[in-house]
C-alpha positions as a LaTeX table, in Angstrom:
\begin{tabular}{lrrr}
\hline
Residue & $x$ (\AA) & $y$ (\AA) & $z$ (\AA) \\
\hline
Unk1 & 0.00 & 0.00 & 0.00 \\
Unk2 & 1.39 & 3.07 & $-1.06$ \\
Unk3 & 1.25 & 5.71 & 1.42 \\
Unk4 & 1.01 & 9.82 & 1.33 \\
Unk5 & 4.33 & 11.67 & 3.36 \\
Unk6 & 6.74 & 14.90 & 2.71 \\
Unk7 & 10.28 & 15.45 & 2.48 \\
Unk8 & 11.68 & 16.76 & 5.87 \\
Unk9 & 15.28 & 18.52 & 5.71 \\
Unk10 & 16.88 & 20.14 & 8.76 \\
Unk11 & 19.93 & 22.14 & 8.02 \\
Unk12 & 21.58 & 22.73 & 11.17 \\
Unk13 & 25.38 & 23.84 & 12.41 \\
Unk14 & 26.87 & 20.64 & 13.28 \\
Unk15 & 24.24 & 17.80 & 11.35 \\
Unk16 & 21.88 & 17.90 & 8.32 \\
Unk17 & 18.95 & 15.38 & 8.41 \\
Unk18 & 16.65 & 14.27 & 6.00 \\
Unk19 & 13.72 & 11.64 & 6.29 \\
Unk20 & 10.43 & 10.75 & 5.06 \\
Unk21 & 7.50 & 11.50 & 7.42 \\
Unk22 & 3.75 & 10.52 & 7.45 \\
Unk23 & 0.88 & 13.04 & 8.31 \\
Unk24 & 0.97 & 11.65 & 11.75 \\
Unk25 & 4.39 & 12.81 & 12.34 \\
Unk26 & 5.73 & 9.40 & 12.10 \\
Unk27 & 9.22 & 9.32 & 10.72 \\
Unk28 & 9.57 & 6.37 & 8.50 \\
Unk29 & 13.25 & 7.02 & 6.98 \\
Unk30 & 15.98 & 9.04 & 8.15 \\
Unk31 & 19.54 & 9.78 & 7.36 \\
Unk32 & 21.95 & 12.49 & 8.78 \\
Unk33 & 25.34 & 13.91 & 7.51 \\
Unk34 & 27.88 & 16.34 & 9.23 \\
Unk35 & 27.19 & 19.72 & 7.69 \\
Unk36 & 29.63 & 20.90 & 5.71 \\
Unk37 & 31.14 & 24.69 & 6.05 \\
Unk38 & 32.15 & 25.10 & 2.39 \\
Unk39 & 30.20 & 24.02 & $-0.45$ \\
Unk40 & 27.66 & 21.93 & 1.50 \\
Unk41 & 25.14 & 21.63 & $-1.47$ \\
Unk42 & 26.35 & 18.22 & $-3.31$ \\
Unk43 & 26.74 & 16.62 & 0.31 \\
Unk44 & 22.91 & 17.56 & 1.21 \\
Unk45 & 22.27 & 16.50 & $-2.18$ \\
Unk46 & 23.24 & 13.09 & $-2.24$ \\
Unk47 & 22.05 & 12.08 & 1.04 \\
Unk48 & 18.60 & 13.74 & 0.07 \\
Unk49 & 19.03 & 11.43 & $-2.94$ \\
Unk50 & 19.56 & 8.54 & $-0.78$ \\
Unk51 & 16.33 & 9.15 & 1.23 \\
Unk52 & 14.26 & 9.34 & $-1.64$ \\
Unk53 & 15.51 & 5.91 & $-2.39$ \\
Unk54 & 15.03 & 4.47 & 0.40 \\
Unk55 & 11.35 & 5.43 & 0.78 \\
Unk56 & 9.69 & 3.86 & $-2.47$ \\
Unk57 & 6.27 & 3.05 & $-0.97$ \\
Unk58 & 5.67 & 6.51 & 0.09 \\
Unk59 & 4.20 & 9.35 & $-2.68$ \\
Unk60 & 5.68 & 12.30 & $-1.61$ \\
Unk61 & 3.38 & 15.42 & $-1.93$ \\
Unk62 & 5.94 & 17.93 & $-1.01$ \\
Unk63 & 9.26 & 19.18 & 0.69 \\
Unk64 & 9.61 & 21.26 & 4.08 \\
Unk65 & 13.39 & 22.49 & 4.79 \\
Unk66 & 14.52 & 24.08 & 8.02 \\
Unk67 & 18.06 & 26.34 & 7.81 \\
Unk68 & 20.10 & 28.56 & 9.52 \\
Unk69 & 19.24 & 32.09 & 8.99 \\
Unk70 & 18.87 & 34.93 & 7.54 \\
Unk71 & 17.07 & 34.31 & 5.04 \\
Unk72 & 14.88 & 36.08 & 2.00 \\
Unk73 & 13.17 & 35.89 & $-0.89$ \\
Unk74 & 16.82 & 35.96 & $-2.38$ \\
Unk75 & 18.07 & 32.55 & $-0.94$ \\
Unk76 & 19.39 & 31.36 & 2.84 \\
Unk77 & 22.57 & 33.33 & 4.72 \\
Unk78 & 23.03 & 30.69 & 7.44 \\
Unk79 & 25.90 & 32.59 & 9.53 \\
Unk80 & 26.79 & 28.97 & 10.11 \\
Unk81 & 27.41 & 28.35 & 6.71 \\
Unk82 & 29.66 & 31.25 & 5.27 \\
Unk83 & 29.78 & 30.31 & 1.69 \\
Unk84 & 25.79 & 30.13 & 1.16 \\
Unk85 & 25.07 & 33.60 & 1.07 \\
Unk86 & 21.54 & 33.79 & $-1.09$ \\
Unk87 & 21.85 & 30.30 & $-1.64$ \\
Unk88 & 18.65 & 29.46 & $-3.65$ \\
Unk89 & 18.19 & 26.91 & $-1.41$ \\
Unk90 & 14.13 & 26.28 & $-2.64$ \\
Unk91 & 15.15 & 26.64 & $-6.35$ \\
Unk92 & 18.01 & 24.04 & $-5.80$ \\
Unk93 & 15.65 & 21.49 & $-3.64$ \\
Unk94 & 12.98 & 21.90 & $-6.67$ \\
Unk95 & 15.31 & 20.96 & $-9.31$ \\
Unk96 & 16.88 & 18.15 & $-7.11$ \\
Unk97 & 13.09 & 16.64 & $-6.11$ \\
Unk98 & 10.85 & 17.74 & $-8.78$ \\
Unk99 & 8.62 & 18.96 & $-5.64$ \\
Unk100 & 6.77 & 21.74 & $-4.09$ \\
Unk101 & 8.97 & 23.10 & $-1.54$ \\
Unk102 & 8.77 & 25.47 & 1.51 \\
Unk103 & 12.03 & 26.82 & 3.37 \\
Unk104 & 12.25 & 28.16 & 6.87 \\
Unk105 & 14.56 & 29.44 & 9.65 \\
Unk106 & 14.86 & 26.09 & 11.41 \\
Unk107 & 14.48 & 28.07 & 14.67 \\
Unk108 & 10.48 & 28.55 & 13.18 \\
Unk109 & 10.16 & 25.13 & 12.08 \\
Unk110 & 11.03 & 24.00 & 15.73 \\
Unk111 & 8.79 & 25.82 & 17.15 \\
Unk112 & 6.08 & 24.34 & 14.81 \\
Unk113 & 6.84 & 20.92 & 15.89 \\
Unk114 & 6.88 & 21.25 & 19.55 \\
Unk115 & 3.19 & 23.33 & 18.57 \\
Unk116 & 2.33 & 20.17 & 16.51 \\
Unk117 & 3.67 & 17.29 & 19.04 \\
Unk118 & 5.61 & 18.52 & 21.24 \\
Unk119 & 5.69 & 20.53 & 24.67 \\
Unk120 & 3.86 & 23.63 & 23.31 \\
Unk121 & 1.14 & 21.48 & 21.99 \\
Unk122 & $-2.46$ & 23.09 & 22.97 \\
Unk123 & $-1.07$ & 26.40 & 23.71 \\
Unk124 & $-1.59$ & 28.90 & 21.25 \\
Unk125 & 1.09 & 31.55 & 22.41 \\
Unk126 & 4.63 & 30.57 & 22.82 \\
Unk127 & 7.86 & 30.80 & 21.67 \\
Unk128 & 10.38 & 27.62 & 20.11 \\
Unk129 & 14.21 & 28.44 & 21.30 \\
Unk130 & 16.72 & 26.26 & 19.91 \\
Unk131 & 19.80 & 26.40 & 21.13 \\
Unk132 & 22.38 & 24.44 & 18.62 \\
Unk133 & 25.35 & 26.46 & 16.98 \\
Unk134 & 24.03 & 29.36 & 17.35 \\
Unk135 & 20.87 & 30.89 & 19.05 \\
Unk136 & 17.33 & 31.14 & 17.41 \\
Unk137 & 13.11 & 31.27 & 17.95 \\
Unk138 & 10.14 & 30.87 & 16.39 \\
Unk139 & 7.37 & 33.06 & 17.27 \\
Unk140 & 3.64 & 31.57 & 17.94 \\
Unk141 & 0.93 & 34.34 & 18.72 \\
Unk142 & $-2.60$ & 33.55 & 18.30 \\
Unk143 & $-2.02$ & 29.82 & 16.71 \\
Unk144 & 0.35 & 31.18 & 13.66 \\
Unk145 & 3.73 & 31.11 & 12.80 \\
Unk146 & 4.83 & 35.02 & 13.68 \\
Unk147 & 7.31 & 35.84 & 10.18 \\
Unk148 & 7.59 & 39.34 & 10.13 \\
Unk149 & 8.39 & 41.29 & 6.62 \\
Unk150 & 11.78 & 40.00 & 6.30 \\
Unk151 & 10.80 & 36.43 & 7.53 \\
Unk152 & 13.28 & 36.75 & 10.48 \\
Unk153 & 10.56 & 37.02 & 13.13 \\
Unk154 & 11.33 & 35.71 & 16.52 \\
Unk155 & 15.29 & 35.84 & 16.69 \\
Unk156 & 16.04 & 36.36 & 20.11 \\
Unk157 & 19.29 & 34.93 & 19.98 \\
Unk158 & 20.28 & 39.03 & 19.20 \\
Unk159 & 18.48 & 40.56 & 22.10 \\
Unk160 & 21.00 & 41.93 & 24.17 \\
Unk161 & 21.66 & 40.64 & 27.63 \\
Unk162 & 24.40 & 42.45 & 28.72 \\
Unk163 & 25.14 & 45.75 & 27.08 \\
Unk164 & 28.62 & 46.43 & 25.90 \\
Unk165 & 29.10 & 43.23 & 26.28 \\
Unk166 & 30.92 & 40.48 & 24.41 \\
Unk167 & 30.94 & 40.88 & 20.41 \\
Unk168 & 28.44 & 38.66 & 18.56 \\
Unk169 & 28.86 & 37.29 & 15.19 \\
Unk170 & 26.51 & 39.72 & 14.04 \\
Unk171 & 28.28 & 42.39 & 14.77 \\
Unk172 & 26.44 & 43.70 & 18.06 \\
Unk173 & 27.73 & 43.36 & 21.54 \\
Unk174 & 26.16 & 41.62 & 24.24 \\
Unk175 & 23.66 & 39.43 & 21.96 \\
Unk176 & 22.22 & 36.20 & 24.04 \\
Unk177 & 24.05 & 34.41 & 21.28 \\
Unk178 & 27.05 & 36.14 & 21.97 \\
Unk179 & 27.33 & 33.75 & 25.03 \\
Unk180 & 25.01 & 30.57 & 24.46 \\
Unk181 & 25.95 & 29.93 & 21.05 \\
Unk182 & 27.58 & 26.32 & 20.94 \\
Unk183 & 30.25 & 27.73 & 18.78 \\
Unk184 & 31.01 & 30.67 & 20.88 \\
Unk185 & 31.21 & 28.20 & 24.54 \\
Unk186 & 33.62 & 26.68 & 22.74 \\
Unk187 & 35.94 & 29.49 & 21.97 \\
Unk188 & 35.50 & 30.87 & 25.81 \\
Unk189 & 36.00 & 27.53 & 27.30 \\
Unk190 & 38.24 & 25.66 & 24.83 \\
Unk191 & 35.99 & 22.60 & 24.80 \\
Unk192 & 32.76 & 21.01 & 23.25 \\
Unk193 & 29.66 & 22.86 & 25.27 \\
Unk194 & 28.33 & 19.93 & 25.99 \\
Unk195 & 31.73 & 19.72 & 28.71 \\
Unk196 & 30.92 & 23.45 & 29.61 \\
Unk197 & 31.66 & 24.17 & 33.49 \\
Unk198 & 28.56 & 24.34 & 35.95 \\
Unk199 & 29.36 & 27.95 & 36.50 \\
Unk200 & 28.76 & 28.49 & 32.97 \\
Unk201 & 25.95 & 26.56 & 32.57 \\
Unk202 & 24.05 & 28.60 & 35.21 \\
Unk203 & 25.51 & 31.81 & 33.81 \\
Unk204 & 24.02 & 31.19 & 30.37 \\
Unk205 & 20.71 & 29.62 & 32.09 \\
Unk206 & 20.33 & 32.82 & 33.51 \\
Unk207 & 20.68 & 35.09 & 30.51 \\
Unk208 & 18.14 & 33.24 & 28.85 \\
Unk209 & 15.90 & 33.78 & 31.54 \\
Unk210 & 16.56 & 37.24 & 30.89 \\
Unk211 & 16.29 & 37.71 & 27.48 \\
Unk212 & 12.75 & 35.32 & 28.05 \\
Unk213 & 11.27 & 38.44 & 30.49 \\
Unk214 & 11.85 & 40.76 & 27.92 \\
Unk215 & 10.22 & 38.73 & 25.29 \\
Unk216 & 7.27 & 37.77 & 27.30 \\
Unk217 & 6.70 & 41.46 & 28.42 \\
Unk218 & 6.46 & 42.31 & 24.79 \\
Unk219 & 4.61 & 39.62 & 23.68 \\
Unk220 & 2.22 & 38.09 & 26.16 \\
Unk221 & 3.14 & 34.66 & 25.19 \\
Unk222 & 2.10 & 32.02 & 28.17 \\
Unk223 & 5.02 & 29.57 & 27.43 \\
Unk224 & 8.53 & 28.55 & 26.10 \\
Unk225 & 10.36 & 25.59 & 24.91 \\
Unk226 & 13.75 & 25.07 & 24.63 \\
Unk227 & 15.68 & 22.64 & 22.69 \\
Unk228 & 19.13 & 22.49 & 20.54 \\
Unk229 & 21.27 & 19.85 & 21.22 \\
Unk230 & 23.43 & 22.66 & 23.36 \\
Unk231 & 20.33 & 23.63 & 25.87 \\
Unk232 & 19.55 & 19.58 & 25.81 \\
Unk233 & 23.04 & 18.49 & 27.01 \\
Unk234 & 23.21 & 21.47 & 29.57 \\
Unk235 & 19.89 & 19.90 & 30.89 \\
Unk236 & 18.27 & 20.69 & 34.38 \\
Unk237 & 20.99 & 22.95 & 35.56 \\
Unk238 & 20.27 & 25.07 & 32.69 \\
Unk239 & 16.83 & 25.12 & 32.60 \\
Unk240 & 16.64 & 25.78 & 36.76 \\
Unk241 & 18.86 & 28.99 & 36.29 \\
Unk242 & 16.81 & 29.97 & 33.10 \\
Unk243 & 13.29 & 30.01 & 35.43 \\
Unk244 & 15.33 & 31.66 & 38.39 \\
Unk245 & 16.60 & 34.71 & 36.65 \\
Unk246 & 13.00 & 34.89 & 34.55 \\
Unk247 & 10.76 & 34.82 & 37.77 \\
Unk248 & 12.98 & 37.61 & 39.28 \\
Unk249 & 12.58 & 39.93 & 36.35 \\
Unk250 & 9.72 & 39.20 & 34.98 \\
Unk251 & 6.78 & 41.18 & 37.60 \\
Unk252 & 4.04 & 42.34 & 35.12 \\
Unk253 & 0.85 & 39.90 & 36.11 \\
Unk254 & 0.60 & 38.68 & 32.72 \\
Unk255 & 3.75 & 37.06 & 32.59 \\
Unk256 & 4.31 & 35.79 & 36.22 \\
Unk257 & 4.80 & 32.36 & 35.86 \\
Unk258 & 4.84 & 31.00 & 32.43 \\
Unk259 & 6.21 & 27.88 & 31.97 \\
Unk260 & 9.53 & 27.09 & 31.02 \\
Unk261 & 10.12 & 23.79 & 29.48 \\
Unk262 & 12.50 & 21.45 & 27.63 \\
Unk263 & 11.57 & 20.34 & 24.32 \\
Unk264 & 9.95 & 16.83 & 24.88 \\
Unk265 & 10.98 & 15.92 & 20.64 \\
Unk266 & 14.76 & 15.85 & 21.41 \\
Unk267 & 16.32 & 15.35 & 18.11 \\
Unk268 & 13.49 & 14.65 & 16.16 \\
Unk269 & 12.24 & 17.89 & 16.52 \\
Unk270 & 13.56 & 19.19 & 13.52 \\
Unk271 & 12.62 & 16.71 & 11.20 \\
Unk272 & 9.19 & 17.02 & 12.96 \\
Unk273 & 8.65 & 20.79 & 12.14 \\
Unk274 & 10.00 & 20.07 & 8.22 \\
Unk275 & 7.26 & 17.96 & 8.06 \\
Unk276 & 4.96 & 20.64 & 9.48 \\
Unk277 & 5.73 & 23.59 & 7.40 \\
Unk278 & 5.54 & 21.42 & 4.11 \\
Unk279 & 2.14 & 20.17 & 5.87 \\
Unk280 & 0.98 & 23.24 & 6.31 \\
Unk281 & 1.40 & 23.52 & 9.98 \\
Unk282 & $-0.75$ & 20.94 & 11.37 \\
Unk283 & $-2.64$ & 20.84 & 14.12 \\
\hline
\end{tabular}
């Protein structure tokens, strides 16, 4: 029996993935690769290829594709990636699949699968953090996908936490990313983030805490989720400091409280929220 399922590609830092998922968010075949800094096209390529392969039994309707941002109508700037800048990333996926395809800040996608399966399910205000190589979110207000003009809604991995502080990729100083970004922990500590002192686990726990007050105060969202494989490996310790430093700062009644929570996907969360956007965000 043939069965009905989308492309899901996740284009992170560190990993790509690709797999083959059913309507019910079911992931039937899966395949990952190392992301490469230079010229990563033919690599994603071929182990798209492979997937499609592998997955004959399955009509494939169409192709969702989380990346790195920033990103426009132009093409994909991952600051992860520095060769792909305006990378016709859809336009290259099209000619490689022969499908439709959507592309989105893998930060938004992630925050559509936790809305779709995950910890945010039900709630209809909430923000998606994912906290990989570098910092980024996906906006939820009202039950939709916040995208903004430039389609760069929701990046709180550049509001500042500490003014004049350290120099972000970006170009700012004192940007959350600045310090949580798995990329920058390693250059302060020297080591893979995932070995990051306790000290420095709290200290980042508690500037996302902070950056979280300011978003909630601006937003009136009633939760967050956090996931990455950096925020996953830093685990309770992280998470603790994070809802310490947020209930301290944030005092309007609207936002006393919210909950803060890990993402209960893990990995698969950004296959997941492929799935969804090429879906059309399901419910």
């Amino acid at each position: 029996m043939t069965l009905d399922g989308v492309l899901a590609v996740d284009i992170g830092g560190t990993k790509t993935a690709v797999g083959v998922v059913l309507p019910d968010a079911s992931i039937v075949v899966r395949d990952r690769i190392a992301t490469p800094t230079r010229d990563p096209w033919p690599s994603i390529a071929r182990v798209v290829s492979r997937v499609l392969a592998a997955a004959p039994d399955v009509r494939l309707t169409a192709v969702g594709v989380g990346c790195g941002g920033p990103m426009d109508d132009a093409g994909v700037s991952p600051l992860h990636i520095p060769t792909w800048r305006n990378f016709p990333l859809r336009e290259a996926m099209v000619e490689l699949t022969g499908l439709p395809v959507l592309v989105d800040n893998d930060a938004k996608t992630f925050a559509l699968a936790e809305g779709w399966r995950g910890a945010a399910s039900g709630h209809r205000n909430f923000l998606g953090v994912i906290i990989g190589t570098g910092v980024g979110a996906g906006l939820v207000v009202n039950g939709r996908l916040a995208h903004g003009d430039s389609r760069n809604a929701g990046h709180i991995g550049h509001v500042v936490v500490e003014p004049g502080g350290k120099e972000c990729r970006c170009g700012a100083l004192g940007c959350l990313e600045a310090y949580l970004a798995g990329r920058n922990v390693a250059d302060e500590t020297g080591s893979s983030p995932r070995s990051a002192a306790g000290a420095l686990i709290e200290r980042n726990g508690r500037l996302l805490g902070r950056a979280l007050a300011s978003v909630v105060a601006l937003t009136s969202i009633d939760m967050a989720v956090i996931g990455g494989g950096v925020a996953l490996g830093w685990g309770d310790p992280f998470i603790v400091a994070a809802r310490r430093e947020y209930a301290e700062r944030a005092r309007l009644g609207f936002a006393v409280g919210i909950p803060i929570e890990m993402s209960r996907l893990g990995e698969r969360a950004g296959l997941i929220g492929a799935a969804a956007l090429a879906l059309g965000s399901p419910s």
